[in-house]
KOLMARLUM-49322 format. One line per 2 residues: number of its first residue (from 1); for each residue x, z, y of N, C-alpha, C, O. Coordinates in steps of 0.1 Angstrom, whole numbers. Layout:
! KOLMARLUM-49322
NUM	X Z Y X Z Y X Z Y X Z Y  ... $
! end
This chain:
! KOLMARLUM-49322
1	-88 -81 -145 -81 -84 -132 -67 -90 -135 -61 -86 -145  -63 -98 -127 -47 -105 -129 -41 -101 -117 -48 -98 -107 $
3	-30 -102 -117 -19 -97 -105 -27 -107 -93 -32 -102 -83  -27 -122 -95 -33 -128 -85 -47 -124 -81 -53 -132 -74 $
5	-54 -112 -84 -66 -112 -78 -59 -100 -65 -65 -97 -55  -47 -95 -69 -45 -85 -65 -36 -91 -49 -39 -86 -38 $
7	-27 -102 -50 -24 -105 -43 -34 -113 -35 -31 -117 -24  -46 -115 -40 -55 -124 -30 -59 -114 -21 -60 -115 -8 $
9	-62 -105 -29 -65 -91 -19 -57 -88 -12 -61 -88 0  -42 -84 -13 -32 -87 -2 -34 -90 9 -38 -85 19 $
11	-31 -106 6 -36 -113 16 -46 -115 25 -46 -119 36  -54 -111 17 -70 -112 29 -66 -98 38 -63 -100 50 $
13	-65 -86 33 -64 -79 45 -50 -79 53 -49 -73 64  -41 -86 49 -29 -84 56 -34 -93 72 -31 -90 84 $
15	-44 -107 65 -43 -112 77 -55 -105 90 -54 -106 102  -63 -98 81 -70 -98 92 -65 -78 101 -69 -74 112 $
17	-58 -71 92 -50 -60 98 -34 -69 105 -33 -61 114  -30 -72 106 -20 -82 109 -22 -94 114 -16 -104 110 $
19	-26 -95 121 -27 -114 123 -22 -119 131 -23 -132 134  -11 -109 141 -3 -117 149 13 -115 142 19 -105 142 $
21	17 -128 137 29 -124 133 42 -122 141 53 -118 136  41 -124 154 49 -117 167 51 -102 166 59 -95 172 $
23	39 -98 156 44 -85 160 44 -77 146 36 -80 137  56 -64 142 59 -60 130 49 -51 128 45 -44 137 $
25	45 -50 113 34 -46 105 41 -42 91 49 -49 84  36 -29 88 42 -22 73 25 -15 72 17 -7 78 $
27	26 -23 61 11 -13 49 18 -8 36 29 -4 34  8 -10 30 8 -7 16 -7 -15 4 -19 -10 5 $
29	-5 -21 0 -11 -28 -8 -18 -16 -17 -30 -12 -16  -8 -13 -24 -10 -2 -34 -16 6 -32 -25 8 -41 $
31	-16 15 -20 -26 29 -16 -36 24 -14 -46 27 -22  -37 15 -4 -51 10 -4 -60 8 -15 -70 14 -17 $
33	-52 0 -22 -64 -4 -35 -63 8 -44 -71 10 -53  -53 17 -40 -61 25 -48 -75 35 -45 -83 40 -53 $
35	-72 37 -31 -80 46 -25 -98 39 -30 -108 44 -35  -95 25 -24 -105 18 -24 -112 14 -38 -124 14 -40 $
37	-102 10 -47 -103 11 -61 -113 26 -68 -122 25 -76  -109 38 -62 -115 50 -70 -130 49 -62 -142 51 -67 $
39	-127 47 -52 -143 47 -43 -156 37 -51 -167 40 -55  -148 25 -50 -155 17 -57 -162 18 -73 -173 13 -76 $
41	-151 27 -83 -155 28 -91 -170 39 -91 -179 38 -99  -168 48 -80 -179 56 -79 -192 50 -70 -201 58 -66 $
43	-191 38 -68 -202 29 -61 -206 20 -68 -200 15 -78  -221 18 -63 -236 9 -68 -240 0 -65 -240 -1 -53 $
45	-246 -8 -71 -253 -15 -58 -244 -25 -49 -233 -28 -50  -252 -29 -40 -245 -37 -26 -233 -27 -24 -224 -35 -20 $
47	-227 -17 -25 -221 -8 -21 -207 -14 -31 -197 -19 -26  -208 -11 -46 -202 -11 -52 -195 -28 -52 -183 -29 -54 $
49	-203 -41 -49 -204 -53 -52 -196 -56 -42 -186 -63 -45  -199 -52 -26 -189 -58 -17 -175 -50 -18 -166 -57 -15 $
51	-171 -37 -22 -157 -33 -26 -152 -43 -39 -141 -48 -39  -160 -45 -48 -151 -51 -61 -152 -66 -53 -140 -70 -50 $
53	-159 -71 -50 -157 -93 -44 -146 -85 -39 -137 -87 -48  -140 -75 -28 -127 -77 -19 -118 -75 -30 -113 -86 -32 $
55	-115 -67 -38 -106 -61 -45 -99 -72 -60 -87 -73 -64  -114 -78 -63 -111 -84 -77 -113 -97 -72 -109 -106 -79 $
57	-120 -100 -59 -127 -116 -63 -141 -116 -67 -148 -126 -63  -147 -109 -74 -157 -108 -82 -166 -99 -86 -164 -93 -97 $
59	-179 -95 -77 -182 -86 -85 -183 -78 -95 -182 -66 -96  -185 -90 -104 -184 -87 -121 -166 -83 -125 -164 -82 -137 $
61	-155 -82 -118 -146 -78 -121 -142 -66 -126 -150 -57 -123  -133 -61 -134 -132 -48 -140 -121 -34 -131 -109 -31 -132 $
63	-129 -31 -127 -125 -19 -121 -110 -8 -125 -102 -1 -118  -113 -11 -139 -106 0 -151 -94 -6 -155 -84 2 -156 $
65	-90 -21 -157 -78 -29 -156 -70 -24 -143 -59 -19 -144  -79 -27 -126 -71 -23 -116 -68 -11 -118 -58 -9 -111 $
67	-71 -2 -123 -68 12 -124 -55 12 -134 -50 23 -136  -51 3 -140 -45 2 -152 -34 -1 -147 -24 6 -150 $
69	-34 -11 -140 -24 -23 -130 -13 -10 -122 -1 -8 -124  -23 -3 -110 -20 1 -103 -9 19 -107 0 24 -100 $
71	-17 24 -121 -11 33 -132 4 31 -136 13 39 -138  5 12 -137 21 12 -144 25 5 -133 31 -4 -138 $
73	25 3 -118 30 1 -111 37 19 -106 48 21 -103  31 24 -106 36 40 -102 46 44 -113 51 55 -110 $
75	51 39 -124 58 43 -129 70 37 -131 68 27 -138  81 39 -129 95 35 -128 103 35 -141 101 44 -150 $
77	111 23 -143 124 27 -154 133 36 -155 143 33 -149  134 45 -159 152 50 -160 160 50 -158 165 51 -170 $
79	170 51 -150 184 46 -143 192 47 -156 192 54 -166  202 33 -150 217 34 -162 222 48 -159 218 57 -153 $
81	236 44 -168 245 58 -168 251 55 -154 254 44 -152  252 64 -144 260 66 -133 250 59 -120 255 56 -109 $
83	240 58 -122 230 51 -112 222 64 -107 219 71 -117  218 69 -93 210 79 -89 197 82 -95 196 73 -104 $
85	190 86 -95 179 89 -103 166 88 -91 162 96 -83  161 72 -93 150 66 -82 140 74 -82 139 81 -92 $
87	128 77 -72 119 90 -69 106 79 -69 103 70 -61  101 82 -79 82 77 -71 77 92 -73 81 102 -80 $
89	67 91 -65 56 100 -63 42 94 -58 42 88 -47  31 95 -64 17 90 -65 11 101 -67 15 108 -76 $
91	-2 105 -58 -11 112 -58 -26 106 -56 -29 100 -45  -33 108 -65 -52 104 -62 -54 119 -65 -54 127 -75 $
93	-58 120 -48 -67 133 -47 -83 135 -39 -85 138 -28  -93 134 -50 -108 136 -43 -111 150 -40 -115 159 -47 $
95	-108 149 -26 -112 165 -19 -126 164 -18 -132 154 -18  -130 179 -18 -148 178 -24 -146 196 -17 -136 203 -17 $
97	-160 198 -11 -168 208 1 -174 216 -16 -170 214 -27  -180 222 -14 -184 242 -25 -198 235 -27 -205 239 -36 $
99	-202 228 -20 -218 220 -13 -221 212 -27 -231 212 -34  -210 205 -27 -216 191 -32 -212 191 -52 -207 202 -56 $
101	-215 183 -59 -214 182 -73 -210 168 -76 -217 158 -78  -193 172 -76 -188 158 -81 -193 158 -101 -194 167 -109 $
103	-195 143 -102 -200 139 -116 -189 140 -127 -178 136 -123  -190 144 -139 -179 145 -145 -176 131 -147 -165 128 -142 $
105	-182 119 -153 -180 106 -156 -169 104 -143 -160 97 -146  -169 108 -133 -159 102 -121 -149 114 -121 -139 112 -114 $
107	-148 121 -125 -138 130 -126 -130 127 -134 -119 124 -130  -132 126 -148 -130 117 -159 -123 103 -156 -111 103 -161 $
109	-126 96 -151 -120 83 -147 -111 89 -132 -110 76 -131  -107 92 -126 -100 96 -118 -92 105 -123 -86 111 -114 $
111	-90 110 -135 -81 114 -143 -70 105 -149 -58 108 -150  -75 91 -154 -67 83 -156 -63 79 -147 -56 71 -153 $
113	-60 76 -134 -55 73 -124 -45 81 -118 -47 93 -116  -30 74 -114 -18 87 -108 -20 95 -108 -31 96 -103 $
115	-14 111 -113 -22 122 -107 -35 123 -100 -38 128 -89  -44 117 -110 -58 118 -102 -64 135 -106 -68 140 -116 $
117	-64 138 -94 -68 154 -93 -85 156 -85 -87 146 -77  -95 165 -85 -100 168 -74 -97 184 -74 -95 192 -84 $
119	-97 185 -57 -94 196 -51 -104 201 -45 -112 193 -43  -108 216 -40 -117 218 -35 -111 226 -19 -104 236 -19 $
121	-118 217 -5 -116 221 10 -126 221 12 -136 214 9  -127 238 23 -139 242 33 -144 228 43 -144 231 55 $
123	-148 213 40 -150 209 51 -165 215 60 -163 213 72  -177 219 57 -182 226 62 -183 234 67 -192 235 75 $
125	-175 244 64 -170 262 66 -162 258 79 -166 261 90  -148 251 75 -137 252 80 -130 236 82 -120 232 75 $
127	-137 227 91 -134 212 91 -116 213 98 -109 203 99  -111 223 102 -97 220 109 -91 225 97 -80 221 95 $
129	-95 236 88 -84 242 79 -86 227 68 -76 221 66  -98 222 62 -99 209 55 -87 202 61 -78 198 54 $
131	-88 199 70 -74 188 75 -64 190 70 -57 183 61  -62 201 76 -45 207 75 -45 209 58 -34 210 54 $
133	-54 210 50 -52 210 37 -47 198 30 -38 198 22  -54 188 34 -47 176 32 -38 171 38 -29 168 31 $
135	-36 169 52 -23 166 58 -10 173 53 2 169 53  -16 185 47 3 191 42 4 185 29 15 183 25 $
137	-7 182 20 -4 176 8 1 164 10 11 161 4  -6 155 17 2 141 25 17 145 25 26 141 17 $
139	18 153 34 34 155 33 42 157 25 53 152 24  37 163 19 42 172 3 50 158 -1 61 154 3 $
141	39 151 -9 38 139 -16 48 128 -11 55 122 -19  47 125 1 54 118 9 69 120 11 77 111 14 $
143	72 130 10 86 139 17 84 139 31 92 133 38  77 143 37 71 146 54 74 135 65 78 137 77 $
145	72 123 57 77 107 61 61 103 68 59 95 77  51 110 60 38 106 72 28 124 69 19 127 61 $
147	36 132 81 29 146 81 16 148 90 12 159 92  12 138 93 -1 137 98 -12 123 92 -11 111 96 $
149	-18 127 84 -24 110 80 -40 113 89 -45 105 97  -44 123 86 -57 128 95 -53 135 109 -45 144 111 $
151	-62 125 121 -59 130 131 -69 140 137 -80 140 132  -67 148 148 -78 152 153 -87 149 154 -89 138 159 $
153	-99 158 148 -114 155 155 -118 147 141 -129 147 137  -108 141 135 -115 128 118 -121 137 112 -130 130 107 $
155	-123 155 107 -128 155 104 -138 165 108 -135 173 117  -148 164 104 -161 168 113 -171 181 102 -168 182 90 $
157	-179 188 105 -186 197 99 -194 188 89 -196 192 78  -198 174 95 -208 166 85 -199 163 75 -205 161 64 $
159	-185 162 74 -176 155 61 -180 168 53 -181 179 57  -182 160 37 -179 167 31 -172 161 20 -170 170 11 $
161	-167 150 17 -153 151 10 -143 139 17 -145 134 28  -134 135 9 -124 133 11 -116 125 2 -106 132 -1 $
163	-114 110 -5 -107 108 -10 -92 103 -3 -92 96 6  -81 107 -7 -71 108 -7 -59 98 -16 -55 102 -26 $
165	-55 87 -11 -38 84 -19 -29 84 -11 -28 80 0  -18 89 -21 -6 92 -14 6 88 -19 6 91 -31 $
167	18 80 -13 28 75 -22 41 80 -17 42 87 -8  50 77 -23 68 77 -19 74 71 -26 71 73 -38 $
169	82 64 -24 94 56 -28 107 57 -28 108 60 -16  118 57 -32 130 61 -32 139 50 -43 135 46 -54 $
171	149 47 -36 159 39 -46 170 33 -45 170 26 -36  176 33 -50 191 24 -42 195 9 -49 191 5 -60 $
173	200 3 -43 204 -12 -47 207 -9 -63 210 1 -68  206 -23 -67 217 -25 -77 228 -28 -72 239 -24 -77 $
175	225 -36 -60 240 -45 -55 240 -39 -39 233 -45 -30  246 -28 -37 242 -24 -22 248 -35 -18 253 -44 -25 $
177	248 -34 -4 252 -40 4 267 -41 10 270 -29 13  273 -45 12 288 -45 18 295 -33 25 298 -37 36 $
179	300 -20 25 304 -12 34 306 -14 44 317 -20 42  305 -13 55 308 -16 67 314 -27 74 324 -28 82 $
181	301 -37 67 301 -49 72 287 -51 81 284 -62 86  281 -40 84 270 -42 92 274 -46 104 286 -43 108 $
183	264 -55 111 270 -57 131 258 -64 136 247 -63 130  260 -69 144 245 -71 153 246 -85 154 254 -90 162 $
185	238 -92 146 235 -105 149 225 -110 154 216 -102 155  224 -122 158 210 -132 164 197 -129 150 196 -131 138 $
187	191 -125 159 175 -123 145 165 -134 159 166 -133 171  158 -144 149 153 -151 158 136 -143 154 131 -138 144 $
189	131 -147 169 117 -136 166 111 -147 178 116 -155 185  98 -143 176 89 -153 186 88 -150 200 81 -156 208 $
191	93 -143 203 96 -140 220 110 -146 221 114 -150 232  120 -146 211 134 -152 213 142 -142 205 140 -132 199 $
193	153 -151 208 166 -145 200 167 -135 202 162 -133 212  176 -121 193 180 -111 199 189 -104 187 188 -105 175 $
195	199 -96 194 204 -87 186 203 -79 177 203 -68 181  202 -79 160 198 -66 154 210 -61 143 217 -69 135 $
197	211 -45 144 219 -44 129 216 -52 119 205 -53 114  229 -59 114 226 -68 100 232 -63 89 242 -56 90 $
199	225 -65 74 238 -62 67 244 -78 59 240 -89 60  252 -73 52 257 -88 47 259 -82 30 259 -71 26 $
201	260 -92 24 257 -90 10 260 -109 3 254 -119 4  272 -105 -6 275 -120 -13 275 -114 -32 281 -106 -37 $
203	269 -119 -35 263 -116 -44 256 -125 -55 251 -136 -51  255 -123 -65 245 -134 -76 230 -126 -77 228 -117 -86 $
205	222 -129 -69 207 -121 -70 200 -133 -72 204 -144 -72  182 -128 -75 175 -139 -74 174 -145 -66 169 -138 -57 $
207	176 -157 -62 168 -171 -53 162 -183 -56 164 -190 -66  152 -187 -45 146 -198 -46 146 -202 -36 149 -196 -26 $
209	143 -218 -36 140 -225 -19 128 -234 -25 132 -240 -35  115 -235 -22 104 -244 -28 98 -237 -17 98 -226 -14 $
211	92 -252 -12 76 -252 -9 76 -248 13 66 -243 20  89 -253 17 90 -247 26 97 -231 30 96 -226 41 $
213	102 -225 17 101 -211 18 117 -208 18 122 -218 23  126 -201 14 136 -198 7 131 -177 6 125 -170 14 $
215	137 -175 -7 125 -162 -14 144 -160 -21 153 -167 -25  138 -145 -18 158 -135 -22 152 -126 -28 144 -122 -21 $
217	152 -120 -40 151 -109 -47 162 -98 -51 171 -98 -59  158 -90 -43 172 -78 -44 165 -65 -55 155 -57 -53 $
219	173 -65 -66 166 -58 -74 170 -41 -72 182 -40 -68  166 -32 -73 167 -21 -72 163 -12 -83 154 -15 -90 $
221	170 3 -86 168 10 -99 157 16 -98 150 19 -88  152 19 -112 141 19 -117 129 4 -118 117 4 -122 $
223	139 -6 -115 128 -15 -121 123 -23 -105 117 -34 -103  129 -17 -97 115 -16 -85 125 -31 -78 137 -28 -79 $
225	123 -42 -72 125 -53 -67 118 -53 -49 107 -50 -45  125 -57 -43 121 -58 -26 123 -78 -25 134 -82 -25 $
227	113 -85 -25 117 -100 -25 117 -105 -8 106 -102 -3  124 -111 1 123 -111 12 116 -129 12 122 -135 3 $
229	108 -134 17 103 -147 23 108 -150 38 107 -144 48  114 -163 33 116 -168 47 117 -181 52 128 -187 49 $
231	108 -188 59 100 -199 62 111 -208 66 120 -204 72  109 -218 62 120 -230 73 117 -231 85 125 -233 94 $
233	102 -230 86 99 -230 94 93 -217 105 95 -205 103  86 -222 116 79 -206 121 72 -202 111 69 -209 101 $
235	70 -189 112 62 -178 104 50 -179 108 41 -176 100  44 -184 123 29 -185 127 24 -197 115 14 -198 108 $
237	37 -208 117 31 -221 110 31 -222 98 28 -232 91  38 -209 92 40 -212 76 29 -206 70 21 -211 63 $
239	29 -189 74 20 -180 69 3 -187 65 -2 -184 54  -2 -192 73 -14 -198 73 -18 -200 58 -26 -193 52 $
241	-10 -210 53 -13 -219 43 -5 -211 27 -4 -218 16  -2 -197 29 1 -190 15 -15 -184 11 -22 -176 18 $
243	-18 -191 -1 -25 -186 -8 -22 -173 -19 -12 -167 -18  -31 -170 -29 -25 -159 -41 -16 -168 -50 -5 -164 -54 $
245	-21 -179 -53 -15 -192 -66 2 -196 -55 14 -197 -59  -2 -196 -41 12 -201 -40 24 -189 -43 34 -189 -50 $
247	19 -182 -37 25 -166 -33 32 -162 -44 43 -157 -43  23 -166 -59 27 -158 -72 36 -166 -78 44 -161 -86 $
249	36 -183 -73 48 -191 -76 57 -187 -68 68 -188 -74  59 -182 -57 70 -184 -49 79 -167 -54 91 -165 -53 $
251	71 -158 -58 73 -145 -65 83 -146 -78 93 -139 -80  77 -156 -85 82 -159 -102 94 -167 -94 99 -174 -103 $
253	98 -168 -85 104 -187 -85 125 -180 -84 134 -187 -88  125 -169 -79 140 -166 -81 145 -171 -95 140 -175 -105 $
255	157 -169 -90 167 -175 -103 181 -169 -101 185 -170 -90  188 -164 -109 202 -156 -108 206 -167 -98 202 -179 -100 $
257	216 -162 -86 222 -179 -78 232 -165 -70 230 -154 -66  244 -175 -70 254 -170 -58 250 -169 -44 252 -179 -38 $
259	245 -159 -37 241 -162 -24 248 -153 -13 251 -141 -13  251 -162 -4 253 -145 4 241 -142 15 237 -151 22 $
261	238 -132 15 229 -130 23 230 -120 34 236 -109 32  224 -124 45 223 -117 58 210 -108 62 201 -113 69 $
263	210 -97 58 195 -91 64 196 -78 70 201 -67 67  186 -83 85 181 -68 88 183 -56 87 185 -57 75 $
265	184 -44 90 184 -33 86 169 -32 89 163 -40 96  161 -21 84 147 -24 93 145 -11 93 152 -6 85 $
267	135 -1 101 128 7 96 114 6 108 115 5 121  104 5 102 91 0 106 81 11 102 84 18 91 $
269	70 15 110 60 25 105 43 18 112 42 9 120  34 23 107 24 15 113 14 26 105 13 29 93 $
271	2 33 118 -10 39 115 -20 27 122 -21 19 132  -31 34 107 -39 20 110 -56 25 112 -55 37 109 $
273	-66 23 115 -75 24 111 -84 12 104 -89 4 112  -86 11 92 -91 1 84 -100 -5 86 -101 -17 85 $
275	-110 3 91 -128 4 86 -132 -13 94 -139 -20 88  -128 -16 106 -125 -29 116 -123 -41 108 -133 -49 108 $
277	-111 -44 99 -110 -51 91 -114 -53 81 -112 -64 77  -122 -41 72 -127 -43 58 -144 -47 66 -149 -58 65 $
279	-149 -39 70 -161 -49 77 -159 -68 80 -166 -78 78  -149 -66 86 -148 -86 83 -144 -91 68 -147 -102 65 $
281	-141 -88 63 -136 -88 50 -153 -84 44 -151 -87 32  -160 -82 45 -176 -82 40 -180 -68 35 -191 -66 30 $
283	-167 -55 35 -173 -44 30 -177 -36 43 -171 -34 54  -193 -32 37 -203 -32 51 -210 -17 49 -211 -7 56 $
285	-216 -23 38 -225 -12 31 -221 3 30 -229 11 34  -207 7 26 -206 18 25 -200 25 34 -195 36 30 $
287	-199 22 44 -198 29 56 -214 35 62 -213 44 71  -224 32 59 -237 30 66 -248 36 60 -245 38 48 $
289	-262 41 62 -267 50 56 -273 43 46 -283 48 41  -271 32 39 -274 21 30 -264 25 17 -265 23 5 $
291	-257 30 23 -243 39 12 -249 41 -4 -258 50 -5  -245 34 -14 -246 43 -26 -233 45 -36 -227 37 -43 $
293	-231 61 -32 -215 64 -40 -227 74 -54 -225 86 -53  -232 71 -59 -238 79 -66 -232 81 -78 -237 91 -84 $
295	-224 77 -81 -213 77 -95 -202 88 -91 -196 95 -99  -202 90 -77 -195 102 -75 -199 115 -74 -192 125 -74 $
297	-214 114 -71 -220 124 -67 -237 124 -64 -241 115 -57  -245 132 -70 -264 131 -66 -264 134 -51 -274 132 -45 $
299	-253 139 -44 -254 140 -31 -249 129 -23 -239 123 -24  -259 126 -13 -256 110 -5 -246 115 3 -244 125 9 $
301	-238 103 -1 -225 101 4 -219 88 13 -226 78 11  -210 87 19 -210 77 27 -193 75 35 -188 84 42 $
303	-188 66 33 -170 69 36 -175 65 58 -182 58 64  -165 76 60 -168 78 76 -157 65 82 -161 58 91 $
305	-145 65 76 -134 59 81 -126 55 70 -124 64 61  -120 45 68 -101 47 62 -90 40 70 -86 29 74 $
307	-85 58 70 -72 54 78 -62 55 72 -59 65 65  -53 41 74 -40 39 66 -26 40 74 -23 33 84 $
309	-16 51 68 -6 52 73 8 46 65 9 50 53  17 39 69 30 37 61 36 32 66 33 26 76 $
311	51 32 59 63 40 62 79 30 61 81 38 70  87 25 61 92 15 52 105 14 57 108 8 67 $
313	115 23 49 135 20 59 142 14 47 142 17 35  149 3 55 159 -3 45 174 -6 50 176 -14 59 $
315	182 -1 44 195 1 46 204 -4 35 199 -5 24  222 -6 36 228 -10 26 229 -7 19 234 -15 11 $
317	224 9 11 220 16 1 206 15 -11 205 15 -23  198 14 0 184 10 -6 171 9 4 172 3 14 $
319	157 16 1 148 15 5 140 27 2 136 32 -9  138 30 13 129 43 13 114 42 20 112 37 31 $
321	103 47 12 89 37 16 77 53 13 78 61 5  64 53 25 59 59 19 46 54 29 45 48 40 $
323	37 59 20 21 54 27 12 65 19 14 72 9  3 63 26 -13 73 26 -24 66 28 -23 58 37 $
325	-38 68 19 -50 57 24 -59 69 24 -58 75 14  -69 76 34 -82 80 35 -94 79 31 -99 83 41 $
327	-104 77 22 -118 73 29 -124 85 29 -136 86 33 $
! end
């Protein structure tokens, strides 16, 4: 797998969970593929073939790279001397019922993945205490930034497991932002102009302007970078035409430059249910009694739902980010 199979993936679901860009949308790339990533590795078949085409491109893609990819993205640099000490937190957790017999081969391989743990919840016995078992680990994991990722009624006497990812982010600028230079500027948006906290920031960070775009990279400790895109043009008329090859040029394309920059404060949250858009996206099979997760289990299995929650605040300080994927 190459980073561009990953941003193609991006993109395919961004547009079709997203597709009006009028209106603000915060995912998580990451949870997703991972959730989807461990599922997949324990699927067969038509089952297994339409998760890897979405994920890799390619059926014949390798599953164990994305697991590799997604392994040293969860891990952070070091802070200098006198720099706060940046927080990730990543959890892969396969909740599994007293019933069923997860395979060691998938236990095994879900060991190499973030904290890949399985857990064992009453979802037959006790389908509301199963919830609340996970929802507080959600929290845990998160810092109680999304304390509900399962809602009522999601889980049912027929569930009997549960895969689980869970993320958090934490970090501060290298270059905060200006002390109390924030104030409320014109943010132009597709219903019209309007007022928003801004902050201001003059500074030597990365920049680019190619391709219709102008792309700011604000680097942050531990390694971790926030790149903002922003179109010369509308965002309905630009977005269209970003592919994974342009995307990964316009990513590489910063350059140290004196800039000053004006942005947003933002804090954005967004619960999703997936299952809508990965069906147009071509994954079909494993929602359906056609399901084969047999790499996870001799017991027929079948994902009921995935519901995606996350999280995203950004201030003169830094960025604080957290998301959860289901199936």
């Amino acid at each position: 797998m190459t980073d561009r199979a990953h941003l193609a993936f991006t993109l395919a679901l961004h547009r079709v969970t997203a597709p009006d860009p009028a209106t603000n949308a915060c995912w998580s790339p990451f949870s997703v593929a991972s959730a989807l990533g461990l599922v997949a590795h324990g699927a067969r078949g038509m089952t297994g073939d339409e998760l890897t085409v979405l994920l890799l491109g390619d059926k014949s893609g390798d599953l164990t790279r994305l697991g590799a990819l997604l392994t040293r993205a969860g891990v952070l640099e070091p802070p200098r001397d006198n720099e706060d000490e940046p927080v990730i937190a990543v959890a892969n957790t396969l909740w599994t019922d007293r019933s069923i017999e997860i395979l060691v081969p998938f236990v095994e391989e879900l060991g190499r993945w973030s904290s890949g743990t399985v857990r064992e919840a009453p979802f037959r016995d006790a389908p509301q205490r199963a919830r609340d078992m996970i929802n507080v680990d959600v929290a845990k994991t998160t810092r109680d930034l999304i304390p509900e990722l399962i809602p009522a009624d999601a889980i049912t006497e027929d569930t009997r497991s549960a895969l689980v990812n869970a993320l958090y982010l934490k970090c501060g600028w290298r270059f905060p932002f200006t002390e109390g230079a924030t104030s409320p500027q014109p943010f132009h948006t597709p219903g019209g102009t309007v007022d928003v906290p801004t902050m201001a920031l003059s500074e030597r960070i990365g920049y680019a302007a190619r391709g219709g775009w102008q792309v700011a990279s604000l680097r942050a400790i531990g390694g971790v970078e926030a790149v903002v895109l922003l179109p010369d043009g509308d965002l309905a008329d630009a977005e269209p035409d970003l592919d994974a090859d342009t995307l990964a040029d316009l990513l590489d394309a910063p350059k140290p430059t004196q800039v000053d920059l004006w942005l947003p404060k933002l804090k954005v949250s967004t619960q999703t249910e997936l299952t809508p858009p990965l069906n147009r996206l071509g994954v079909r099979t494993v929602f359906g009694d056609d399901a084969d997760l047999s790499g996870i289990s001799p017991t027929a299995l079948a994902v009921q739902a995935v519901l995606h929650e996350a999280v995203l605040e950004i201030d003169e300080k830094g960025l604080e980010g957290a998301a959860a994927t289901r199936c």
